[in-house]
TORDREN-152850 format. One record per atom (N, C-alpha, C, CB): residue number from 0; residue in three letters; x, y, z. Coordinates in nm, 2 decimals. Glycine has a CB too. Layout:
 midren lodo     xx     yy     zz
    NUM  ALA      X      Y      Z
...
***
This chain:
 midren lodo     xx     yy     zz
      0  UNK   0.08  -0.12   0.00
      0  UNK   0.00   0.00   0.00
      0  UNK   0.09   0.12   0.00
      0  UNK  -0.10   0.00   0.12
      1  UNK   0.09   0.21  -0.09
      1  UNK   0.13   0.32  -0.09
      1  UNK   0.06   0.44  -0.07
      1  UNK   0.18   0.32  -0.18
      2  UNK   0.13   0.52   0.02
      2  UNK   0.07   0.65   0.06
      2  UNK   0.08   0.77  -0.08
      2  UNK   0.16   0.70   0.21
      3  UNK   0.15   0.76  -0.09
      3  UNK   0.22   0.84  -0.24
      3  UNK   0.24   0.77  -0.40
      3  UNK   0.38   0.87  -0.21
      4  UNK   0.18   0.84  -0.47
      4  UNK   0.21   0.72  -0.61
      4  UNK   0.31   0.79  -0.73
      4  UNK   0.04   0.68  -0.72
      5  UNK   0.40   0.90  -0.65
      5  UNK   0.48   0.93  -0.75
      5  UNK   0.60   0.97  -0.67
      5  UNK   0.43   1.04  -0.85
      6  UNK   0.70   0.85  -0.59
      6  UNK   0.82   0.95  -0.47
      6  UNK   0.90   1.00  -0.57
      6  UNK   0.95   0.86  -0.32
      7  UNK   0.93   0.96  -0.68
      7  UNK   1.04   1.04  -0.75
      7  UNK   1.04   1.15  -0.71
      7  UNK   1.04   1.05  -0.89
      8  UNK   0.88   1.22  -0.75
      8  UNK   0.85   1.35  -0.83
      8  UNK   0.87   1.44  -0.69
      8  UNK   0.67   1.36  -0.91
      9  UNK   0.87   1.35  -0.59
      9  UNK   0.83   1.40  -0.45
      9  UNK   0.99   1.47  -0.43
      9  UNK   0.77   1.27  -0.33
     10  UNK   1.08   1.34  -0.42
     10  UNK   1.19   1.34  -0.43
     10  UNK   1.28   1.44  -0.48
     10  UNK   1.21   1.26  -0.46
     11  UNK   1.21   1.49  -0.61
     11  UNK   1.27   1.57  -0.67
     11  UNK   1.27   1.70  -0.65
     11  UNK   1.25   1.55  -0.76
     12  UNK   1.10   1.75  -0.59
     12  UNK   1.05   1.87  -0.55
     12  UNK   1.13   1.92  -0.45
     12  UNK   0.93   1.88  -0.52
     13  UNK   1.14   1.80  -0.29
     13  UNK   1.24   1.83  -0.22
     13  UNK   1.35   1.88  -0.24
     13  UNK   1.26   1.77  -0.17
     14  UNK   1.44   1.81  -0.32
     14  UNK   1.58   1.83  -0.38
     14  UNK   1.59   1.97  -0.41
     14  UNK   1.62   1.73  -0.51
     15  UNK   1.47   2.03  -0.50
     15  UNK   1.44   2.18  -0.54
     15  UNK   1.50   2.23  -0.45
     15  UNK   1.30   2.23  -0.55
     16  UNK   1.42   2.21  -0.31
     16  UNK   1.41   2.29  -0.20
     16  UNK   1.55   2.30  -0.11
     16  UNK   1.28   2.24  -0.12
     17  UNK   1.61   2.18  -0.14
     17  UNK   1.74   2.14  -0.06
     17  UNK   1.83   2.24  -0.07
     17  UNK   1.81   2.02  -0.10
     18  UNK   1.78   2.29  -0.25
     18  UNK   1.92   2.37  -0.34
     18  UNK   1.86   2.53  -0.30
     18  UNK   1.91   2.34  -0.57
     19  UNK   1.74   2.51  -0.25
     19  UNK   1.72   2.64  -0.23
     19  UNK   1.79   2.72  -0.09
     19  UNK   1.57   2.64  -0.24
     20  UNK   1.76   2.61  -0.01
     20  UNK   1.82   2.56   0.15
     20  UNK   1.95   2.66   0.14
     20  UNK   1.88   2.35   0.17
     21  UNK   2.05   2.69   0.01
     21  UNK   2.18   2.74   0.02
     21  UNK   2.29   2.66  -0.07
     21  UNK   2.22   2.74   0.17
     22  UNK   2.25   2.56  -0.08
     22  UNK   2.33   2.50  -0.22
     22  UNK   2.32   2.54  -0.35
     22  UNK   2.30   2.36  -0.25
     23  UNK   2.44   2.60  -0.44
     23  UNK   2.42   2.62  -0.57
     23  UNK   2.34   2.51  -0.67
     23  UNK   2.54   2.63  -0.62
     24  UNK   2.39   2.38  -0.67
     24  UNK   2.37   2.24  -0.74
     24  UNK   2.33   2.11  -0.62
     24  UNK   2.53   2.21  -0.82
     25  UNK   2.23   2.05  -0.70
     25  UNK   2.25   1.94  -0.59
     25  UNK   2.26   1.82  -0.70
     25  UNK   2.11   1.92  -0.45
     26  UNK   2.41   1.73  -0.60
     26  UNK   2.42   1.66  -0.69
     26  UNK   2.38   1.50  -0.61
     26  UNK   2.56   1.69  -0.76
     27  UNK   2.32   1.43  -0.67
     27  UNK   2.29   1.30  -0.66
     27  UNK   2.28   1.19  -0.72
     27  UNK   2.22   1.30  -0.62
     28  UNK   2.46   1.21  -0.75
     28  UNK   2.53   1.07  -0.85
     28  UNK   2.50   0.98  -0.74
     28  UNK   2.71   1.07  -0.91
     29  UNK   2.56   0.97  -0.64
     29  UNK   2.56   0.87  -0.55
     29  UNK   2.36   0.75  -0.53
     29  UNK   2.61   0.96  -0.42
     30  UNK   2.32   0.81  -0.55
     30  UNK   2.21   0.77  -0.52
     30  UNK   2.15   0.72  -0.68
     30  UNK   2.14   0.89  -0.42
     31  UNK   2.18   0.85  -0.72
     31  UNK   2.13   0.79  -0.90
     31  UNK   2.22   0.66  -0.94
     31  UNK   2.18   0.94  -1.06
     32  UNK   2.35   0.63  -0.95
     32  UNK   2.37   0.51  -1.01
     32  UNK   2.37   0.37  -0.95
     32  UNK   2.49   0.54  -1.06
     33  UNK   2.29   0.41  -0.81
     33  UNK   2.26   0.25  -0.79
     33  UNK   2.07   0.24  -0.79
     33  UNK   2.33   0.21  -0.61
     34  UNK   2.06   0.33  -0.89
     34  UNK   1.90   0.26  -0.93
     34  UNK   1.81   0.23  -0.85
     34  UNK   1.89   0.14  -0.97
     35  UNK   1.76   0.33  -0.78
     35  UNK   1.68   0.28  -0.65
     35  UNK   1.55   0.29  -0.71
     35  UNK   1.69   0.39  -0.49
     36  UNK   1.47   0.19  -0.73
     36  UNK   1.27   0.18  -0.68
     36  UNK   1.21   0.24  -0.55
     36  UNK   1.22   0.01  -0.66
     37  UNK   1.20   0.30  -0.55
     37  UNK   1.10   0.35  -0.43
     37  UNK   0.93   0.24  -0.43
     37  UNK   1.06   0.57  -0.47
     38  UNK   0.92   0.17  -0.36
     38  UNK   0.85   0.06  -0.29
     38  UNK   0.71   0.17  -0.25
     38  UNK   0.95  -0.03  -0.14
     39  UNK   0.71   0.22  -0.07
     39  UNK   0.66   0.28  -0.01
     39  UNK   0.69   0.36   0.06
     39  UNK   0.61   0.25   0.02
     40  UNK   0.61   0.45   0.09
     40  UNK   0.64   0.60   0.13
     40  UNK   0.53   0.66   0.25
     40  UNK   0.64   0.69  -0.01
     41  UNK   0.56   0.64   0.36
     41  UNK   0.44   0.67   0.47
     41  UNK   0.50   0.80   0.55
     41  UNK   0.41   0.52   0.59
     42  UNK   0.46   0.94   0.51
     42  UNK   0.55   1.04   0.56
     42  UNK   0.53   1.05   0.72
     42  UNK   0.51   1.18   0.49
     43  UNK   0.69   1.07   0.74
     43  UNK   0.70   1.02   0.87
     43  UNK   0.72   0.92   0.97
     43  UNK   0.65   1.04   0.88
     44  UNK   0.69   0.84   0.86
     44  UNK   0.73   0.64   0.93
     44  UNK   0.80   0.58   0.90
     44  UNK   0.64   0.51   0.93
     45  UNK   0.79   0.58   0.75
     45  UNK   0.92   0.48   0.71
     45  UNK   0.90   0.54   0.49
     45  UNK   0.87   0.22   0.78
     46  UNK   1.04   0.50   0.45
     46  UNK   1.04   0.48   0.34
     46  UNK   1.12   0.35   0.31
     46  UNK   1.08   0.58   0.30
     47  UNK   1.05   0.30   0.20
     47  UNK   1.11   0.15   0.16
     47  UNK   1.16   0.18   0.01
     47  UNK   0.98   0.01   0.16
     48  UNK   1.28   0.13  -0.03
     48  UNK   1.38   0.19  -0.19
     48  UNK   1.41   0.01  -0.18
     48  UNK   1.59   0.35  -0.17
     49  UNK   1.40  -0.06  -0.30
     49  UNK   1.49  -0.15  -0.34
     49  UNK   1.54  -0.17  -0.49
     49  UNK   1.44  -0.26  -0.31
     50  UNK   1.71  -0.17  -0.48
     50  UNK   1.80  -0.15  -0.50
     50  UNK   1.86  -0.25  -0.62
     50  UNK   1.85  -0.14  -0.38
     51  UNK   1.85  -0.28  -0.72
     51  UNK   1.92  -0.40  -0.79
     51  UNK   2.09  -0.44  -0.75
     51  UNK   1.91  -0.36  -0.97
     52  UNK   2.08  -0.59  -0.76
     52  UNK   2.27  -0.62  -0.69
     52  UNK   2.25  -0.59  -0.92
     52  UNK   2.35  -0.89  -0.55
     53  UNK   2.36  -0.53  -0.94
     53  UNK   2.40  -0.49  -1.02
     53  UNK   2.56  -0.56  -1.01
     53  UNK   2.36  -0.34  -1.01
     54  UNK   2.63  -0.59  -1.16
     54  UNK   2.71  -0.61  -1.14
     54  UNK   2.87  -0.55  -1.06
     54  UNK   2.70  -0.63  -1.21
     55  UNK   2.83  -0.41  -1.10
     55  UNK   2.94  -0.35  -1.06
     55  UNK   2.97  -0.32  -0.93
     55  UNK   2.95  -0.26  -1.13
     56  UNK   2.86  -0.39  -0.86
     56  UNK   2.86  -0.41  -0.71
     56  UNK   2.90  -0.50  -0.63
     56  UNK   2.76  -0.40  -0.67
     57  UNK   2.94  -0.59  -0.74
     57  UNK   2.98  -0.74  -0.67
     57  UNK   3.13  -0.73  -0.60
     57  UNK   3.00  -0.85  -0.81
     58  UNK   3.20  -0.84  -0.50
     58  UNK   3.33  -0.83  -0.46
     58  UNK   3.37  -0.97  -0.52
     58  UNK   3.36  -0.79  -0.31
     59  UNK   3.49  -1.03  -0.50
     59  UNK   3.57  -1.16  -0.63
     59  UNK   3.49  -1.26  -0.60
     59  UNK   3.74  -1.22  -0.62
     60  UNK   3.38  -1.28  -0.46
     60  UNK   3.28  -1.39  -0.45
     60  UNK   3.15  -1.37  -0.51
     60  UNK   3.25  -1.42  -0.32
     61  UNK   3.15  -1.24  -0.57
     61  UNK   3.00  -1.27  -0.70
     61  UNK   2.89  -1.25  -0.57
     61  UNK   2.99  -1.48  -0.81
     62  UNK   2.90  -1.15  -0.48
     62  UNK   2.80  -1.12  -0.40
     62  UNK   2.82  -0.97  -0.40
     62  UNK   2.81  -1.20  -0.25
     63  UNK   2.71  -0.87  -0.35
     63  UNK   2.77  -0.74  -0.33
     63  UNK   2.82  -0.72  -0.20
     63  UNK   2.68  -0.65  -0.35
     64  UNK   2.92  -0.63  -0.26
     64  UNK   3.02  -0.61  -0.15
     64  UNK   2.97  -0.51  -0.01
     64  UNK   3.15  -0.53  -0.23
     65  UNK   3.03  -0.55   0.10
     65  UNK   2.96  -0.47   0.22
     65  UNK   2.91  -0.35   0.24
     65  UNK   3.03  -0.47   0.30
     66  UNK   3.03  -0.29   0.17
     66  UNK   3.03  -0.14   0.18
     66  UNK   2.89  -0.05   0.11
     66  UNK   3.15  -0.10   0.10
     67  UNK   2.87  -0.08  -0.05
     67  UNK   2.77  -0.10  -0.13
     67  UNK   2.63  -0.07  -0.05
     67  UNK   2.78  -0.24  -0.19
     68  UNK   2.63  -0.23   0.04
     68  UNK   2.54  -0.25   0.11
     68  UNK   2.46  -0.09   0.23
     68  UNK   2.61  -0.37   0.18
     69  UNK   2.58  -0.07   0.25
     69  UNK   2.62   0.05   0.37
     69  UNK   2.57   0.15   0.29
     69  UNK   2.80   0.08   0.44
     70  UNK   2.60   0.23   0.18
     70  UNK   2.58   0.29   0.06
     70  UNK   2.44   0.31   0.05
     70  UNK   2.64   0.22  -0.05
     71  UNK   2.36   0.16   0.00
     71  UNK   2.23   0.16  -0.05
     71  UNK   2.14   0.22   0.11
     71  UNK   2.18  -0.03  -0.12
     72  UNK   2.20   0.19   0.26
     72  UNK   2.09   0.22   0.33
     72  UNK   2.13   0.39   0.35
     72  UNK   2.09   0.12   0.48
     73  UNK   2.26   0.43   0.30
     73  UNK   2.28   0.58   0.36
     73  UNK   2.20   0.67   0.23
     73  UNK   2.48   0.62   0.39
     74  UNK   2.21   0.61   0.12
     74  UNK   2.12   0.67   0.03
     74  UNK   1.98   0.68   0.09
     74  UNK   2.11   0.59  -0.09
     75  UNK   1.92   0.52   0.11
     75  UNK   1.75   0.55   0.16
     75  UNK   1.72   0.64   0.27
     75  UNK   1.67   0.41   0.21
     76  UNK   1.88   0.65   0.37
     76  UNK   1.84   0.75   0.47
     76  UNK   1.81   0.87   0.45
     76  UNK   1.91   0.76   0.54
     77  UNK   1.88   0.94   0.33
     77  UNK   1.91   1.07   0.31
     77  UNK   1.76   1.11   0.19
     77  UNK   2.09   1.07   0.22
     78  UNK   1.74   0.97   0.14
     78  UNK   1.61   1.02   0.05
     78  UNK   1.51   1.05   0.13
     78  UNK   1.54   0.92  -0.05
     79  UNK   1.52   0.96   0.28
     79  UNK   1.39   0.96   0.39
     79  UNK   1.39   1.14   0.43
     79  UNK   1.42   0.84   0.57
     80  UNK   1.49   1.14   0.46
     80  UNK   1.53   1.29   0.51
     80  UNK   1.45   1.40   0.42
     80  UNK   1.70   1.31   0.49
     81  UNK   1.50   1.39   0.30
     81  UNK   1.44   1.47   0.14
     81  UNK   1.27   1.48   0.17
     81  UNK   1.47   1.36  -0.04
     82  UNK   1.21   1.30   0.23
     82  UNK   1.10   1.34   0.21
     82  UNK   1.00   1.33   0.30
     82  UNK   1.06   1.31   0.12
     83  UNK   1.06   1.41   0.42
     83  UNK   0.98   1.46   0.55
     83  UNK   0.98   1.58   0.51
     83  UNK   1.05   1.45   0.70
     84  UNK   0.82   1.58   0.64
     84  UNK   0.74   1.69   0.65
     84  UNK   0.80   1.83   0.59
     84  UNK   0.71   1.71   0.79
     85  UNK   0.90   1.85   0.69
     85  UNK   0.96   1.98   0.75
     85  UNK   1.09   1.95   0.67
     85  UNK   0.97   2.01   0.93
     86  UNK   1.15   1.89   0.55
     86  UNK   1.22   1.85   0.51
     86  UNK   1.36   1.94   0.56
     86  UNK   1.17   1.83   0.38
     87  UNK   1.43   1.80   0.59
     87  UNK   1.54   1.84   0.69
     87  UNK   1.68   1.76   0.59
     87  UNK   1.51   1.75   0.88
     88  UNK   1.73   1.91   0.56
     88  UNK   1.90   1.88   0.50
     88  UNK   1.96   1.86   0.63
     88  UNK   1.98   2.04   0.40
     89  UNK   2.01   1.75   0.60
     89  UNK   2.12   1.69   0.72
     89  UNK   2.24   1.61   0.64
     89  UNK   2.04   1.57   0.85
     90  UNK   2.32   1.60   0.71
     90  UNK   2.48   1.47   0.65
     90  UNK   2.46   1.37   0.77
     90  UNK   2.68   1.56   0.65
     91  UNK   2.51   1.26   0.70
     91  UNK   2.55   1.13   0.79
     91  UNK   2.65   1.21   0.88
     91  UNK   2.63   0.97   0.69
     92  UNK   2.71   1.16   0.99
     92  UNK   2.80   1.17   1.09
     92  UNK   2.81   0.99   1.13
     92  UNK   2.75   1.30   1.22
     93  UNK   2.72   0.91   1.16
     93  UNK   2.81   0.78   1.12
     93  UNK   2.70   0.69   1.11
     93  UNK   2.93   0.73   1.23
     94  UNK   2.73   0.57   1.06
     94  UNK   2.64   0.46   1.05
     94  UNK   2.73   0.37   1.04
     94  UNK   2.55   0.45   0.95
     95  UNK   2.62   0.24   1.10
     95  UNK   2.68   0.12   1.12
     95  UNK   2.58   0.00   1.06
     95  UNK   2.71   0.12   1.28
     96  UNK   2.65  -0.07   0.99
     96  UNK   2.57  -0.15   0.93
     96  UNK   2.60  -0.30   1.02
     96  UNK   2.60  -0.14   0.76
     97  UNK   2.53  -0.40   1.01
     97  UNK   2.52  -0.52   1.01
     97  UNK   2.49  -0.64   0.96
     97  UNK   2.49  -0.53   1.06
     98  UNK   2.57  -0.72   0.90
     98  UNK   2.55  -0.82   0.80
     98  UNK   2.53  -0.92   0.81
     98  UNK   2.61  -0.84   0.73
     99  UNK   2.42  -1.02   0.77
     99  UNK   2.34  -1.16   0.80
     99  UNK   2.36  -1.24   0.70
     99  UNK   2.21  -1.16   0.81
    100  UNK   2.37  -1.23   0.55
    100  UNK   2.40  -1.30   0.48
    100  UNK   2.41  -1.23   0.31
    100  UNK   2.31  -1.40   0.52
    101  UNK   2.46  -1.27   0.27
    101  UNK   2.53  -1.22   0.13
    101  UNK   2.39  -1.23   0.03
    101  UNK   2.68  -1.33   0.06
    102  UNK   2.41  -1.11  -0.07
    102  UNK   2.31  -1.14  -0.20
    102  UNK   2.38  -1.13  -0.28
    102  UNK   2.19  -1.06  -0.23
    103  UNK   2.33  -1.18  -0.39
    103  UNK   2.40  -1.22  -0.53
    103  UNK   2.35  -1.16  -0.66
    103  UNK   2.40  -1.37  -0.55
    104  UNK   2.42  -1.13  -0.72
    104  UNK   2.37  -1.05  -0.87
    104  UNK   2.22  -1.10  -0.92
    104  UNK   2.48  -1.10  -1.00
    105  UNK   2.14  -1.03  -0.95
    105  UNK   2.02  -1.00  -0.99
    105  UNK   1.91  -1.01  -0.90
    105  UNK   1.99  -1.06  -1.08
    106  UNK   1.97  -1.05  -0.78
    106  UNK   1.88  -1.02  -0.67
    106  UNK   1.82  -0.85  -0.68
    106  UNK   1.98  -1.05  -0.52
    107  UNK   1.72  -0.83  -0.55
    107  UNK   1.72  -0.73  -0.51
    107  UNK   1.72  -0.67  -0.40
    107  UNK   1.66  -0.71  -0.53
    108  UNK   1.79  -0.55  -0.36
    108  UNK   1.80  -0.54  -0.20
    108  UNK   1.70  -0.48  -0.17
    108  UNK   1.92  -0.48  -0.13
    109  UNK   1.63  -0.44  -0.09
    109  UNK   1.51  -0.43  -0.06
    109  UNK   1.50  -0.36   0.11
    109  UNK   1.45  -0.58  -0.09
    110  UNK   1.52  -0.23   0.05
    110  UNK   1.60  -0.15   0.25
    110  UNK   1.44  -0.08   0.29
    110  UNK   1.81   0.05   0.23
    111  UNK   1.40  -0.07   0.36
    111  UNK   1.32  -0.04   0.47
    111  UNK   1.38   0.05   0.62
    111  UNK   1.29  -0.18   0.51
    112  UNK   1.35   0.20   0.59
    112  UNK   1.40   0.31   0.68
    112  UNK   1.32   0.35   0.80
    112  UNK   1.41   0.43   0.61
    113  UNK   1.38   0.38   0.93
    113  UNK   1.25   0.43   1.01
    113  UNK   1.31   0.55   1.07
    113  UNK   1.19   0.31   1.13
    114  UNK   1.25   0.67   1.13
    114  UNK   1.27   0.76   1.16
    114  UNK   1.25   0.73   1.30
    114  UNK   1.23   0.84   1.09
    115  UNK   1.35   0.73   1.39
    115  UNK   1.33   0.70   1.49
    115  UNK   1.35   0.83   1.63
    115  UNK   1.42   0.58   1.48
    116  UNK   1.43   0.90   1.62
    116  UNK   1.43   1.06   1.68
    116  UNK   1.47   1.15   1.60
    116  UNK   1.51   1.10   1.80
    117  UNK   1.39   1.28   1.62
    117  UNK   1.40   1.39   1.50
    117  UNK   1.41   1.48   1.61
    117  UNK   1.26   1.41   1.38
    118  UNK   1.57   1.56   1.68
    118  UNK   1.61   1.62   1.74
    118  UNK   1.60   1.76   1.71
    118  UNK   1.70   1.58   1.76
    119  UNK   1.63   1.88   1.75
    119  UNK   1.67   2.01   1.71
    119  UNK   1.82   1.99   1.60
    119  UNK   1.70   2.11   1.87
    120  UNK   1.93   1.90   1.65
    120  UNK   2.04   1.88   1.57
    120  UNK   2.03   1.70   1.55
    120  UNK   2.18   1.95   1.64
    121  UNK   2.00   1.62   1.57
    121  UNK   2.04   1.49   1.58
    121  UNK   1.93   1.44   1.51
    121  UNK   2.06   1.42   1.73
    122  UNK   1.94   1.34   1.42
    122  UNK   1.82   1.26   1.38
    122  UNK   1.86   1.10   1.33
    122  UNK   1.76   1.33   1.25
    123  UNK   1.79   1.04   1.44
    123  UNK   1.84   0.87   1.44
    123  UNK   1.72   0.80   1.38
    123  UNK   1.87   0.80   1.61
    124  UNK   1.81   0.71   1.27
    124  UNK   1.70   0.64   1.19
    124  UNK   1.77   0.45   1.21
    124  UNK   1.70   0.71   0.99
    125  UNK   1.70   0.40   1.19
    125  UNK   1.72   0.22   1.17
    125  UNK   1.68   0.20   1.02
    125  UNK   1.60   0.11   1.30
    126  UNK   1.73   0.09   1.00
    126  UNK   1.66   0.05   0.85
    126  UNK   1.72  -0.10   0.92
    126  UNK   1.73   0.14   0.66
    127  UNK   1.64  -0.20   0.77
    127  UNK   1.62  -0.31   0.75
    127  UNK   1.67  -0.36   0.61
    127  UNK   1.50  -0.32   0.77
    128  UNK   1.73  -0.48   0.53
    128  UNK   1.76  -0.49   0.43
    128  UNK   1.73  -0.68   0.44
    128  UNK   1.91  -0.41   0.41
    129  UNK   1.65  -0.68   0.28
    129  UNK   1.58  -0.78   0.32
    129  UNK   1.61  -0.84   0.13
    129  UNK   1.40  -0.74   0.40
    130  UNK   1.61  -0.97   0.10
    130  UNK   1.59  -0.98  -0.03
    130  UNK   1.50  -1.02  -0.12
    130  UNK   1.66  -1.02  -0.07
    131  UNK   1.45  -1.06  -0.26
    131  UNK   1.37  -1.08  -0.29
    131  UNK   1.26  -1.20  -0.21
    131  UNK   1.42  -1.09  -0.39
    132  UNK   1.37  -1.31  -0.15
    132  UNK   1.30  -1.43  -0.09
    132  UNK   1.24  -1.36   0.06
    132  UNK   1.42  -1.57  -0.06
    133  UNK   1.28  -1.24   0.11
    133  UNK   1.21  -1.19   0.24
    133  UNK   1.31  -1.24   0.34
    133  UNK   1.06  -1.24   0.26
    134  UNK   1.43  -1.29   0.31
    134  UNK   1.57  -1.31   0.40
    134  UNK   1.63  -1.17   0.48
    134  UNK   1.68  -1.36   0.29
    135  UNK   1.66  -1.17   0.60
    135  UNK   1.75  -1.06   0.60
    135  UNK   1.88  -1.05   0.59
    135  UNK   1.74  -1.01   0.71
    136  UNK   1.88  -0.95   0.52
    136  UNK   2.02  -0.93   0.40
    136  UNK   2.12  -0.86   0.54
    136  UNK   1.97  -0.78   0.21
    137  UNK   2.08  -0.72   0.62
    137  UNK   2.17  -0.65   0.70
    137  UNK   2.11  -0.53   0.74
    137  UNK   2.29  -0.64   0.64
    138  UNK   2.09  -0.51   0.85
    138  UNK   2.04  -0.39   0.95
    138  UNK   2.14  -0.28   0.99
    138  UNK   2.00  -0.44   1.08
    139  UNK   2.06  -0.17   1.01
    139  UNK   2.17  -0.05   0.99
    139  UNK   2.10   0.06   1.05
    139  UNK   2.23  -0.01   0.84
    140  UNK   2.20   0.15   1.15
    140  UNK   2.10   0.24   1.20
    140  UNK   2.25   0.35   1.17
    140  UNK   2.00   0.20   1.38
    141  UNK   2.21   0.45   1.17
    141  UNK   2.27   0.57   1.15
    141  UNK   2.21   0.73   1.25
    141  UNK   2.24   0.58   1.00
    142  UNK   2.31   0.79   1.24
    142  UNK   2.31   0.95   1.31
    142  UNK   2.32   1.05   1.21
    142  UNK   2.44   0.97   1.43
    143  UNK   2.23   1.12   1.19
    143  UNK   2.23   1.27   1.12
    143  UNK   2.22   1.39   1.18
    143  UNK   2.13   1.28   1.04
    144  UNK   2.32   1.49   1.12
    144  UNK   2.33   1.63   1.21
    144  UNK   2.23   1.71   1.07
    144  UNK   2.54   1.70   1.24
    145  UNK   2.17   1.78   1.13
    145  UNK   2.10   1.91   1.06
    145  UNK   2.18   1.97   1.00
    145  UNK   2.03   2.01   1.15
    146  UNK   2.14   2.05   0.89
    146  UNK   2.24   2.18   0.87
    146  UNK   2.17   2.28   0.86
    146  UNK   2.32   2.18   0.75
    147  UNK   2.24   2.35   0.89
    147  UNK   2.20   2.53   0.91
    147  UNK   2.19   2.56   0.81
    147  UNK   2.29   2.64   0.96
    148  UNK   2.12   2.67   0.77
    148  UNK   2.12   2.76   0.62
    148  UNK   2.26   2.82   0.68
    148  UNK   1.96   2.90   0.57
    149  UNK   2.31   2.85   0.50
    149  UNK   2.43   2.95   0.48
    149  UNK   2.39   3.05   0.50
    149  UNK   2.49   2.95   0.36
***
């Protein structure tokens, strides 16, 4: 069930607003070349993005590599961020991922975000990473600082 039937567009309006925030350009190679589907979108609870294992994500065992993994949830974090309420430009300061078991090329990763405290400066989210079979792939929670307008 989706709350929203277009996050791109949503995604994108924010991004507008991000640049408006004090950034000249906003760039979002990182997030664009790993192909994210946006699933669902419940503002304020959670956003779900899944992710194709693409080849160029693989490490020499033909699974995607950890990091990647770390990557695809700090992306969904930062889109979650884009598309709250009061849409809040913030940067990672750190995350920590945790890994259960490997996926493999043409799978899908399938990350699940939650907004868990939304501070004056701090904003703590968890996510979930799950694959096509509904396996857990690796859990990850992260810390975000606000930014100030310029």
């Amino acid at each position: 069930m989706k709350e929203y039937n277009d996050i791109e567009e949503i995604i994108k309006y924010n991004i507008n607003k991000c640049m408006e925030f004090g950034k000249e350009e906003c760039i979002i190679n990182c997030l664009e070349i790993m192909e994210p589907r946006y699933i669902d979108f419940f503002r304020n609870e959670r956003l779900t993005v899944a992710f194709p294992i693409l080849e160029q994500f693989l490490n020499p065992l033909k699974c995607m590599q950890g990091g990647f993994i770390t990557a695809a949830f700090d992306n969904a974090f930062g889109a979650f961020c884009c598309l709250h309420e009061d849409l809040i430009p913030a940067t990672t300061i750190d995350i920590s991922t945790s890994y259960q078991r490997p996926i493999f090329l043409g799978d899908e990763l399938i990350i699940t975000v939650y907004m868990k405290l939304k501070g004056k400066t701090i904003i703590h989210m968890t996510g979930e990473a799950y694959n096509k079979e509904n396996k857990l792939i690796a859990t990850s929670s992260t810390n975000l600082m606000r930014l100030k307008k310029a």
